[in-house]
N, C-alpha and C positions, 0 to 999 in steps of 0.2 A: 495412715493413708493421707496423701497428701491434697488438698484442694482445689488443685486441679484434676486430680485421681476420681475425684468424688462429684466432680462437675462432667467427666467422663459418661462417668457408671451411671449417673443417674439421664443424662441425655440419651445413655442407652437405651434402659429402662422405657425410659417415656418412649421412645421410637418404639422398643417393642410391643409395646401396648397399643400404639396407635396401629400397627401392624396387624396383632392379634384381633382387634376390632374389626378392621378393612374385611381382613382374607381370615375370617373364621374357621375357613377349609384347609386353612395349610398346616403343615406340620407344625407340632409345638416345637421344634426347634428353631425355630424365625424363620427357614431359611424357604423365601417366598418364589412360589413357583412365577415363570414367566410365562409373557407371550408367546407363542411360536416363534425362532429365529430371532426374536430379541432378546440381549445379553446385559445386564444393568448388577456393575460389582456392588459388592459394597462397601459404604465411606472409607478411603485413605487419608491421611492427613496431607494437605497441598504441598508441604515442602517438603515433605518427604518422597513422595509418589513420582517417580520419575514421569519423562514427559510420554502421548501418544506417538504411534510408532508410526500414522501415515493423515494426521490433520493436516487436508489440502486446500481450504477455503478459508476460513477463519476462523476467530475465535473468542468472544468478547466473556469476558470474568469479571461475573459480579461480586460483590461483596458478600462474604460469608454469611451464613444464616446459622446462629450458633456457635459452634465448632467449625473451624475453617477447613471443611474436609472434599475432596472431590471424590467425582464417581467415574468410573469410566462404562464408555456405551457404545454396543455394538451391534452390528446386525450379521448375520450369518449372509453367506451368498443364498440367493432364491428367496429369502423372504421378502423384499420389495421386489414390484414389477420389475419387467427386464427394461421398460421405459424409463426408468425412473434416473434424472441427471446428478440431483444434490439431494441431500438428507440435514437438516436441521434439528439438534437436538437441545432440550430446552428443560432448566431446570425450574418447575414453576414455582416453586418455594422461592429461591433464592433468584430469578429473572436471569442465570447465565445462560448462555446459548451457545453451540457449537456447529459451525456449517461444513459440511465434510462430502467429497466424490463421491456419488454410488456407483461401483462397478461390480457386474454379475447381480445385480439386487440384494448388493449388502452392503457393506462398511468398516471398516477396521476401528478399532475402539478411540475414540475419544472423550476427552475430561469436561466436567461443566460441576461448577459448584453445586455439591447439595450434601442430605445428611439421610441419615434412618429415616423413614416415615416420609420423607417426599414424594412426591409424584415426578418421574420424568417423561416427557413425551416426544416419541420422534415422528416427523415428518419429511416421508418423502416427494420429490416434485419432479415432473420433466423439464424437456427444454423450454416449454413455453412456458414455466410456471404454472402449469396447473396440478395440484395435490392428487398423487396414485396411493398413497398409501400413508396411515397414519396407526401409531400403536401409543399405548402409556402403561405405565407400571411405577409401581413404589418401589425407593430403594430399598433392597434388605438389610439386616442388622450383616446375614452369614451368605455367604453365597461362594459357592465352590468356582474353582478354576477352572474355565471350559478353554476348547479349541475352537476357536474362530473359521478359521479358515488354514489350508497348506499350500505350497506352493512347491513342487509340482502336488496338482488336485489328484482324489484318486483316480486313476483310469487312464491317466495323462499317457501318450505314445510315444512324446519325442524328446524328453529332458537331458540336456545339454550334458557331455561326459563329465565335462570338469564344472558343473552348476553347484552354487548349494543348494541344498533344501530350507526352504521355510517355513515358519511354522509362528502362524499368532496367537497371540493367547487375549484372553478376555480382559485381564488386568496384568500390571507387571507383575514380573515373575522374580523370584530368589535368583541373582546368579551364580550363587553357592550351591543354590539346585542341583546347575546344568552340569552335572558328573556323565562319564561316558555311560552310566549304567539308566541316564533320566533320558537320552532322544536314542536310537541305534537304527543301523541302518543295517539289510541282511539280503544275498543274493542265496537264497533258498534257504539252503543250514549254516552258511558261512558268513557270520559277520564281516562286514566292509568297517574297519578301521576309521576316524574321523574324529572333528574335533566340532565341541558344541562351545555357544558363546551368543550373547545378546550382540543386536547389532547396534554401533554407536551411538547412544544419545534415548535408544530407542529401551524400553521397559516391556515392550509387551511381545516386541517383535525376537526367535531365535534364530541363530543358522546352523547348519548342521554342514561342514564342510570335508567331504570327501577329503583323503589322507592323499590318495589319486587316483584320476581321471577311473569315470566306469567304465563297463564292459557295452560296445555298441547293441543296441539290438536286444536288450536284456531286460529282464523280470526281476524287479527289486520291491524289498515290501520296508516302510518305515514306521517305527514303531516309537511312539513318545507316552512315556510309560506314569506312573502317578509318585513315581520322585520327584518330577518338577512338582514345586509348590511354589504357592503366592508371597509375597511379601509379611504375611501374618503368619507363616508357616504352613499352609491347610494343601493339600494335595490336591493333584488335577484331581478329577472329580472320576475322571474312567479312561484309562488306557486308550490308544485310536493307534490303527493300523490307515496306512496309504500304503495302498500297487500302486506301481507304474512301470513303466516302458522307457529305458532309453534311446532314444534315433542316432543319429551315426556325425552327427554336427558338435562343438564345443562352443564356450561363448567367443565373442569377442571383442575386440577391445571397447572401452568405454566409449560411449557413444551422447549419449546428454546425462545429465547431474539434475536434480530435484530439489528442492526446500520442501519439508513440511512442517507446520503451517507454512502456507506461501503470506499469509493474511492473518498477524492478533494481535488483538488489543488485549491491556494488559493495565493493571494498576498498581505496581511495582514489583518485587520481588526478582524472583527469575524464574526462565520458561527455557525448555530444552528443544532446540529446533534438531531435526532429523535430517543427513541431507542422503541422497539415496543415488547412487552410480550404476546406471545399463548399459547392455553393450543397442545395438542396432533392432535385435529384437525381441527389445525391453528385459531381459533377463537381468535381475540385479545383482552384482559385482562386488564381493563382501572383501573389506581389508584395501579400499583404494583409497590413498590419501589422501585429506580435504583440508584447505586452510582456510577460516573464516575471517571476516572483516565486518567492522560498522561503518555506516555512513558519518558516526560522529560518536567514536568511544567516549564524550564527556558524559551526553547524554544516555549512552545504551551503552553499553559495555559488552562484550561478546568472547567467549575462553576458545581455547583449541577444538575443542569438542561440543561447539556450537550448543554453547549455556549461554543463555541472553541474560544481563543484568542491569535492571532500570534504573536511571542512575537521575533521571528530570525529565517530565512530561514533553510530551511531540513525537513528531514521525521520524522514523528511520528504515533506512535501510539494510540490511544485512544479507550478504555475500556468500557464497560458497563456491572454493574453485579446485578443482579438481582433473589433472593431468589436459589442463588447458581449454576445460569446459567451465563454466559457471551459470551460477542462479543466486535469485535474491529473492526475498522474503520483506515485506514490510510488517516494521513492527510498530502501532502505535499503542502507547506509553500514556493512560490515562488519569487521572488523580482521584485520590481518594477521598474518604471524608473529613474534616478539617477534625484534627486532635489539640493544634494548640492556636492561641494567637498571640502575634506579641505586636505592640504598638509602639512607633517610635515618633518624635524625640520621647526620652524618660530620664529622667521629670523633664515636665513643661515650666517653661513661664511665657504669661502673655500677657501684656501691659491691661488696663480696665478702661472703660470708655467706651468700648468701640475695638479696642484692638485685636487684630486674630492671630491665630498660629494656625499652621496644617499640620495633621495628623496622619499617618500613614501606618497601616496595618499587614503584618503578614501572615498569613498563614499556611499554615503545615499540615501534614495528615501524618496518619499514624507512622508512616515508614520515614517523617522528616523529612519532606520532599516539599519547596516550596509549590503550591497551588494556588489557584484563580477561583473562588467561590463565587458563584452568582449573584448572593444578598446577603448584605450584614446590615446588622444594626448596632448607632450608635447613640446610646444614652449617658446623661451627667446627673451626677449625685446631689450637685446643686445645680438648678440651674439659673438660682439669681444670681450666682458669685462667676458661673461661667455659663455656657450653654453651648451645645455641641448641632453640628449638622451635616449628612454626607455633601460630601463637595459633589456638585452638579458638574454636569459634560463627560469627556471621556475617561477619565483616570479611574473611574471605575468605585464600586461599594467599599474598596479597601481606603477610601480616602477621607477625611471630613475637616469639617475648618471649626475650629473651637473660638468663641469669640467672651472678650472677657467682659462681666457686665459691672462689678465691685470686687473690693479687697478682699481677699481670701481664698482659701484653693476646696479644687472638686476632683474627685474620682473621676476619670472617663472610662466606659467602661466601652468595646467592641465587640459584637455574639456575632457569631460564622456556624451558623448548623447547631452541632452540638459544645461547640468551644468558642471558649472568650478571654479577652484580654484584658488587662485597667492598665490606666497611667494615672498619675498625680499631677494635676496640672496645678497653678499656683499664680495667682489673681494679682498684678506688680502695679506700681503708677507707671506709665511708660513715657519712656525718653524722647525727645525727638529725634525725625530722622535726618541723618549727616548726609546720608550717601545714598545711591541705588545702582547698581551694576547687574544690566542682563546678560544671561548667557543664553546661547554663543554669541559670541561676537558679530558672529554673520550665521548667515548661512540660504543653502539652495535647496531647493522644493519644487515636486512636482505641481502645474494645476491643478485642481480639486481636490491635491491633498493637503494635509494638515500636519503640524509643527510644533510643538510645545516647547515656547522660550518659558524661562527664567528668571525670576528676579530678586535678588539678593538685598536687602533697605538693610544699612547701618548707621550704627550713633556716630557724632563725631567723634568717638576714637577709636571707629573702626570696627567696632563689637556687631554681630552682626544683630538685627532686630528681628526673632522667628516670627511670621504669620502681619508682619505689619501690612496694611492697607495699601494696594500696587492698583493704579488705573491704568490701562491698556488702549493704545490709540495707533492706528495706521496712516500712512502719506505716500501715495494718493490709497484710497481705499480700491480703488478699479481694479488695484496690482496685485493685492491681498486684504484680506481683513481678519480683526482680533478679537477675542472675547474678553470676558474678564478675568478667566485663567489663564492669561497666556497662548489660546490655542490659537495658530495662524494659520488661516485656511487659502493657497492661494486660487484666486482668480483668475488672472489673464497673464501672458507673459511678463515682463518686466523687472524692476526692483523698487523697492518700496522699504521705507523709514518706518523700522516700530519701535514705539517707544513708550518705556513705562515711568510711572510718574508717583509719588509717593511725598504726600507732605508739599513741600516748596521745592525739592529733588527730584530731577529725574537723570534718565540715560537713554541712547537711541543703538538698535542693530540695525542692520540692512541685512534684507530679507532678497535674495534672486528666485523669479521664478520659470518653469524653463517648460513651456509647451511641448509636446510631444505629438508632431501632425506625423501618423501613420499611414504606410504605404499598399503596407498588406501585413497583415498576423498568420503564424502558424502554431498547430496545436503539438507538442512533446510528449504528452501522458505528463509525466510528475512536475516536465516545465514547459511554459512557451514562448517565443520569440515573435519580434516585430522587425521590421525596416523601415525606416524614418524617410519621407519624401527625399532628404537630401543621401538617402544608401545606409546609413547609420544604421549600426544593427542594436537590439534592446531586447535583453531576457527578463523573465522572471518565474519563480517557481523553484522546485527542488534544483539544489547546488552539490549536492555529495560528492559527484564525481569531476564537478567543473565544467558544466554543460550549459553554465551560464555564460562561462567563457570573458567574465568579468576580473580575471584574477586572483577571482580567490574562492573559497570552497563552504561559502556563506548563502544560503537560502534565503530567498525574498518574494515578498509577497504584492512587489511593485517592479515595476519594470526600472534594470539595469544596463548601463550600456556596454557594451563586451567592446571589450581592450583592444587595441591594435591600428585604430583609426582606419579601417578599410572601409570600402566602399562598398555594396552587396545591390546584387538585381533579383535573387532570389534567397530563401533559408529553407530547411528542412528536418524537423527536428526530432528528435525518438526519447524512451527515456531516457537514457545516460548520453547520450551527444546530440552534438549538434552541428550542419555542415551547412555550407553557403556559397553561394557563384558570386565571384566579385562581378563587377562590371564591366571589367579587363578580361571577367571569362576566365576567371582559374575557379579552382575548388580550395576552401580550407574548412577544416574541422575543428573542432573541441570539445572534452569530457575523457568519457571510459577510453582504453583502449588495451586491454589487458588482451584480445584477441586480434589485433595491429587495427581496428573499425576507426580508426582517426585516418588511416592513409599517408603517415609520414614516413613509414619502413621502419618504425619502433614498436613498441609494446608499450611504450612510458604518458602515460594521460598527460591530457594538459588542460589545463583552466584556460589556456587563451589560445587564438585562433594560432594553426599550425599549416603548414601547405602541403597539400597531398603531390601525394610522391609524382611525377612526371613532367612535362612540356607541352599537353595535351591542351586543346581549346574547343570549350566547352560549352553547351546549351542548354545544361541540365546538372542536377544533381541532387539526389536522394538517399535519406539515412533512416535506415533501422535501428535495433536494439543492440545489434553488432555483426553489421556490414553495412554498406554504402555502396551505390553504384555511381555511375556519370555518362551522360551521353555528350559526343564530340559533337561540332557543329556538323560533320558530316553524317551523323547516323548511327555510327560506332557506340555500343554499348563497353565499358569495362567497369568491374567492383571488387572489391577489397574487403576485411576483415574474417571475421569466421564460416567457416565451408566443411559444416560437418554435415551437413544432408545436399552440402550440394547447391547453394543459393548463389552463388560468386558466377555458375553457366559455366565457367571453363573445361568443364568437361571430367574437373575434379574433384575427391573431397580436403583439398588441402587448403587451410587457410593463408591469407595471403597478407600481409599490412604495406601491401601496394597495389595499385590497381590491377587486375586480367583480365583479358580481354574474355568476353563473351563469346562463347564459340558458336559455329554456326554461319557465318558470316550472314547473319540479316541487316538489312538495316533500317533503324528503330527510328519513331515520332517521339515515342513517349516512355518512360518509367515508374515505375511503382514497384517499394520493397514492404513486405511483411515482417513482421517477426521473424520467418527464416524462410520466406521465400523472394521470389522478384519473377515482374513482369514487365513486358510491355507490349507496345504496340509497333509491329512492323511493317514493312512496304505494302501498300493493298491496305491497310487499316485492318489487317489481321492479327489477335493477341495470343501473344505467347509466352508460357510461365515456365520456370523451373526453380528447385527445390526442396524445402519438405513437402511429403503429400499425403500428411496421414491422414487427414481430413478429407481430401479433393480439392486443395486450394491451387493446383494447378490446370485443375479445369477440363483435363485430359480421360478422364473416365476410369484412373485408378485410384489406389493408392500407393503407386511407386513411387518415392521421389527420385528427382532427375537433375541429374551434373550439368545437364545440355538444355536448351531451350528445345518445348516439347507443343505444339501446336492445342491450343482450344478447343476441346470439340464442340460441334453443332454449327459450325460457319460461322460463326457472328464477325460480324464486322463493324470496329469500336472506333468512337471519337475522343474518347477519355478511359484511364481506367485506374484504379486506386487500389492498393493489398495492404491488409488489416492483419491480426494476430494469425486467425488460420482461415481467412477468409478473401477471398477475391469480389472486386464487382467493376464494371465496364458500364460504359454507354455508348449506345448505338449514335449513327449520324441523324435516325431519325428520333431521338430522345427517350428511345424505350432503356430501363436499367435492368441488367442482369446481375446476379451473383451468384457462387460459386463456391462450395467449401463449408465452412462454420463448422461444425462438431465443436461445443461448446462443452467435452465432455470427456472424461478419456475414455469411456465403450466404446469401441467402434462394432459397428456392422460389418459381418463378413461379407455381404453385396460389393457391388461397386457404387460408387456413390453416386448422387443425382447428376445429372448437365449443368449445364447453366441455367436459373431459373429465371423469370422475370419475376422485377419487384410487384406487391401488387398493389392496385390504388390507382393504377391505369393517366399516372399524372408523367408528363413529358420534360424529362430533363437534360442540363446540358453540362453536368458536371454531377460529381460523387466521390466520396470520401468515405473509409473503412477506419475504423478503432479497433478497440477489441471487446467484440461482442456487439458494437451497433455498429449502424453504418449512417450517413447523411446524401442531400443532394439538392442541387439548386434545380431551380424547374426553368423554363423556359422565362417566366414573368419575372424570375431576380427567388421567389419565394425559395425559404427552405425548411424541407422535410426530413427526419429523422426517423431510426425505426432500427429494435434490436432492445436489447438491456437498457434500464433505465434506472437501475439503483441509486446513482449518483445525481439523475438528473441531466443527463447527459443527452436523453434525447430535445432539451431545450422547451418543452411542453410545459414549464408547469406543475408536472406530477413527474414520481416515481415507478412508474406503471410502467413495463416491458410490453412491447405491440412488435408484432411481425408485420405490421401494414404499417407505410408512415404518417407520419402527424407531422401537423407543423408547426415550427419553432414560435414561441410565442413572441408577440411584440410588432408585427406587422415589417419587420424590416427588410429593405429589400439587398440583396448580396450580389454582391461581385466573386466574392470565392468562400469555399469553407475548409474546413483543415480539422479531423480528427483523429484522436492517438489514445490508448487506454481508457480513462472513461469518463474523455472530456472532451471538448467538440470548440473552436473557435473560428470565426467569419469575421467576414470585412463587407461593413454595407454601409453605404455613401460616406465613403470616407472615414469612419469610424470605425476601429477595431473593437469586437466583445468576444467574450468568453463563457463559457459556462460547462453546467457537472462537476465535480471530484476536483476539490480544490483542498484538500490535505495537506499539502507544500506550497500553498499560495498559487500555483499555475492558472488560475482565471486570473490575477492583475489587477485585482481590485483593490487591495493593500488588505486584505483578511484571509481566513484559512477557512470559510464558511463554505461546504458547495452550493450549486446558484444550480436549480431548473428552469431557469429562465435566461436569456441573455442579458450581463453585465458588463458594464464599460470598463475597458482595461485603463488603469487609473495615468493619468500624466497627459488625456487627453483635452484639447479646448472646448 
């Protein structure tokens, strides 16, 4: 037996002992009874274990406990309330967690590290976040293969002639299993012909696909029999029969595309994302073809069949498109714990007296993946012959300055967690110095950021001298100023002389630095944009698709200037693009456009601005996630990009990558686009939406969506109005805020959905902005309130806490305008742009990727 065999068996062992103690009552076969409705496998090994068949929230993986094995967890439909929004499951041994939809009050199975003998526990919440329901259970050693859930459910009336059948399973399943003799399908005594098969990517999920289309009108019974079995070989645990009815309708064509996870983090390896194709309603569409993408294969790497493979820590994005529908999935990529360090230069030499060298440390974790470690420490073997010390300021615990004190040499030694490194450093008389040469030669800087030059000392012949003695000095200091590593922090606009000096030697850079007086900011979700007093437009934040419009398809975490030299009176930005009114009153765009949402009559993205299609003169214009509208100076509504529920108004669902006109002939004050709706405001100050309307974000009292513009019900009569993921909201002339919509959730209620409600908190406003999932609003004195989700901080308060009532933004600032997208919020108040929430891609502008619940100044400002 080999020693990994034996490290097995006996982790077994101890799990089932600790089992057999817990649950005294259960069978001596380990195999631990559960909760009602709750389904907890037991241990697979991670790399083995294909991925979950429907994680729609996210997913955070922690480091193994033991054996690196996961578990998957499920809840049956009906065992959470029918309230209940998300479910959290959470391995408390090993701290992974997994956040997943509840629909029907249950869940389709998801993974989270753990082993035998743990505890896992789920909790579920509603929309407001309050907890309806919570269960726990240990994993078992054995635990048979159950049925989750089917699709059509027993009893079902209307399933589609040519639908498949689905069928979840509690953990993945053999697909060597699935023989015609393991699912069958039978209209009384006569078996229906078909073909069984895991759906792509997916381990737990099967489909059972008719040979052809059924009989309308008919009694069909399915039977999934205890040939399937698990991955371990063990059979379903007990045969299950589903009746159903089929109705006299078919599916039809594909209609939106899924990721799941939409949302995980991950600490290398690889993850199997799921992508899922329905037609209108929602029936899923087995055998459609999907091609994936990453936002940056160096870092995430992504196969045909949507295998994610972490390739270097950060966020990404990753794509799925399918018969000209797409979705994306962020994945971030977190680092693990350090396995090695290596320290460079090796060998050192550094002269004695006085003289230093820098040291620099890297570390790895176990998958060789360089990482950032919070704290290291570094000690010397001697420290009369040398003595070590981390270098202070920004460069971080990877760095220290070793300084020499006599002849001789010392070990340096650097510890990161559980891993460390040595050098041999080596105690010299040192030379004097010939030379110093800074790099760069020049160079340009935003105010209040920071710069790190360079400084190179050599002897006179040239040799370079490591860690000699460099002083740091500015001219004028007003313009910028230095430390003693090099950092240049600038000050005020201008250019300024730095220069380092070593010995009787020095050299001088010139340092420019370049003010950035903002006009007004807008919030993107993953990025945002500015307009510069003099029109100059400046992004920052996620670049995947070119929504920086800088050029090139590089992420920044400080404001960039997008390419073209144009002039802009307004911007408007979504994730993947970004669109803008010159001052000349055209419209151009930049970023995605795989659905024509740039407006040039192509399909072909662009990193820099591009001019929408027409001759049209303009007062407006507004971009979603993929469509765009424009209002003419006269009134005139048209919009472009994708129109698969109907958001473009033309009366159509064809997408268009030129403008069309809005049907209806209204004519409009105002616009605002959702995620996949748009609104505005037309003659009389009466709003009018059309679109998608699964939610009620069009305000109209269904959930039809509408090709055409479809009037508001309850009268209201608006001076502003803003559209958010599935959400609407307006303001009255007399400063009361209504909203509309939100289902933060896929249940829907067979009702119709509410009215418009007013916000509450009884505060008078004269502007309002929608994200996804909160909304904001200036009040009549400049203040502003926020109110909706708060996970990122995005309601600007401070805290993380979700309120339905609003709170106000901290910091006393008083606003000109606000602008929110995804789950981050940016304003313009006396003069100054800030930003705050969910700053993952840099998109608050502070030059970090930290999110801020508070408002931060986007960096480049005086």
């Amino acid at each position: 037996m080999t020693s990994d065999s034996m490290h097995r068996r006996q982790a077994a062992v101890i799990g089932l002992l600790a089992l057999l103690v817990r649950c005294s009552g259960d069978p001596p076969t380990g195999v631990v009874k559960r909760p009602t409705g709750m389904l907890v496998s037991n241990p697979l090994v991670s790399h083995a274990a294909p991925a979950p068949s429907r994680l729609t929230t996210s997913v955070r993986a922690a480091g193994a406990v033991g054996e690196d094995t996961m578990v998957y967890v499920a809840l049956e439909p009906g065992t959470a309330p029918a309230t209940g929004v998300t479910a959290t499951v959470r391995g408390l041994a090993s701290g992974a967690t997994a956040t997943t939809a509840v629909q029907d009050g249950g869940f389709d199975p998801v993974p989270v590290t753990a082993r035998a003998g743990d505890v896992v526990e789920v909790t579920v919440r509603d929309a407001s976040g309050a907890e309806v329901f919570r269960a726990s259970q240990a994993v078992p050693i054995i635990r048979r293969l159950v049925v989750v859930r089917t699709d059509p459910s027993p009893g079902r009336r209307d399933q589609p002639l040519n639908g498949s059948l689905i069928i979840v399973f509690s953990e993945p399943v053999a697909s060597a299993s699935l023989t015609a003799s393991a699912v069958q399908l039978s209209r009384g005594n006569t078996a229906v012909a078909g073909s069984v098969s895991l759906l792509q990517g997916s381990g737990t999920t099967v489909a059972f696909t008719p040979a052809a289309p059924l009989a309308p009108n008919t009694d069909y019974v399915l039977l999934v029999t205890t040939v399937v079995t698990d991955l371990d070989g063990d059979p379903l645990d007990a045969p299950i029969t589903v009746t159903f009815r089929t109705g006299v309708s078919s599916t039809g064509p594909p209609a939106s595309i899924s990721v799941s996870p939409d949302t995980i983090q991950m600490t290398g390896g690889t993850y199997q994302l799921v992508a899922t194709v329905r037609d209108a309603a929602r029936n899923v569409l087995v055998g459609q073809p999907v091609t994936w993408s990453s936002s940056d294969p160096n870092g995430l790497a992504v196969s045909a069949t949507g295998l994610v493979t972490a390739v270097a820590t950060g966020s990404y994005d990753v794509t799925a498109a399918s018969n000209g529908l797409t979705a994306a999935a962020r994945v971030v990529v977190a680092a693990g714990l350090p396995a090695t360090v290596t320290i460079s230069p090796a060998p050192a030499t550094v002269g004695a007296e006085g003289d230093t060298i820098k040291l620099s440390a890297t570390v790895r974790d176990g998958r060789d993946r360089v990482i950032t470690y919070p704290s290291m420490t570094w000690t010397s073997s001697a420290p009369t012959v040398a003595s070590v010390a981390q270098t202070s300021g920004d460069i971080g615990p990877a760095a220290a300055t070793v300084t020499g004190v006599s002849l001789g040499s010392a070990t340096i030694r650097a510890t990161a967690g559980p891993a460390s490194g040595t050098v041999l450093v080596t105690v010299t008389t040192p030379p004097p110095a010939g030379s110093v040469t800074v790099t760069p030669a020049s160079a340009t800087m935003l105010v209040r950021m920071s710069k790190r030059l360079s400084a190179s000392v050599r002897d006179a012949n040239g040799r370079v001298l490591p860690g000699r003695p460099v002083a740091w000095s500015t001219v004028p200091a007003s313009v910028a100023t230095v430390d003693a590593t090099g950092l240049v922090t600038g000050v005020d606009s201008g250019s300024a002389a730095v220069i380092a000096t070593s010995g009787d030697v020095s050299d001088t850079t010139s340092v420019t630095v370049v003010a950035i007086h903002f006009a007004s900011v807008v919030a993107g979700g993953g990025h945002s944009c500015g307009i510069r007093t003099d029109g100059a437009a400046y992004c920052w934040g996620d670049n995947g698709n070119g929504q920086l419009g800088d050029g090139t398809h590089v992420s920044r975490p400080i404001p960039a200037a997008v390419a073209g030299g144009l002039s802009f009176a307004t911007l408007s930005a979504s994730s993947y693009e970004t669109c803008g009114l010159t001052t000349g009153r055209a419209a151009y765009c930049w970023g995605y456009n795989i659905e024509g949402q740039v407006g040039d009559s192509t399909t072909a993205s662009s990193a820099v601005p591009v001019a929408v299609a027409g001759t049209l003169t303009l007062s407006a214009v507004v971009a979603s996630d993929y469509h765009a509208c424009v209002l003419t100076v006269s009134g005139a509504a048209y919009c472009w990009g994708t129109n698969w529920t109907g958001q473009l108004g033309d009366g159509s669902f064809t997408s268009s990558p030129v403008p069309v006109a809005v049907t209806g002939g209204l004519t409009f004050t105002a616009l605002a686009v959702g995620a996949n709706h748009t609104c505005g405001i037309a003659s009389g100050d009466k709003p009018y939406c059309w679109g998608f309307n699964r939610d009620g974000q069009l305000g109209d009292g269904t959930r039809i969506p509408s090709a055409a513009p479809v009037a508001v019900a309850g009268g209201l009569t608006l001076s502003a109005i803003a559209a958010g993921f599935s959400q609407t909201c307006g303001v009255t002339p007399g400063g009361t805020a209504y909203c509309w919509g939100g289902g933060f959730s896929d249940t829907l209620s067979p009702t119709p959905p509410p009215p418009p409600e007013v916000v509450p908190g009884g505060l008078s406003f004269i502007a309002v902005t929608v994200g996804q999932g909160h909304a904001c609003g200036i009040t009549t004195l400049g203040a502003a309130y926020c109110w909706g989700f708060n996970y990122a901080g995005q309601l600007g308060d401070g805290s993380t806490t979700d309120t339905s009532t609003p709170v106000a933004v901290a910091g006393g600032l008083t606003f000109s305008a606000l602008s929110a997208r995804g789950a981050n919020t940016c304003g313009f108040a006396s003069g100054v742009a800030y930003c705050w929430g969910d700053n993952g891609s840099g998109q608050l502008g502070d030059g970090s990727t930290a999110s801020r619940s508070v408002p931060v100044r986007v960096a480049g400002q005086p």
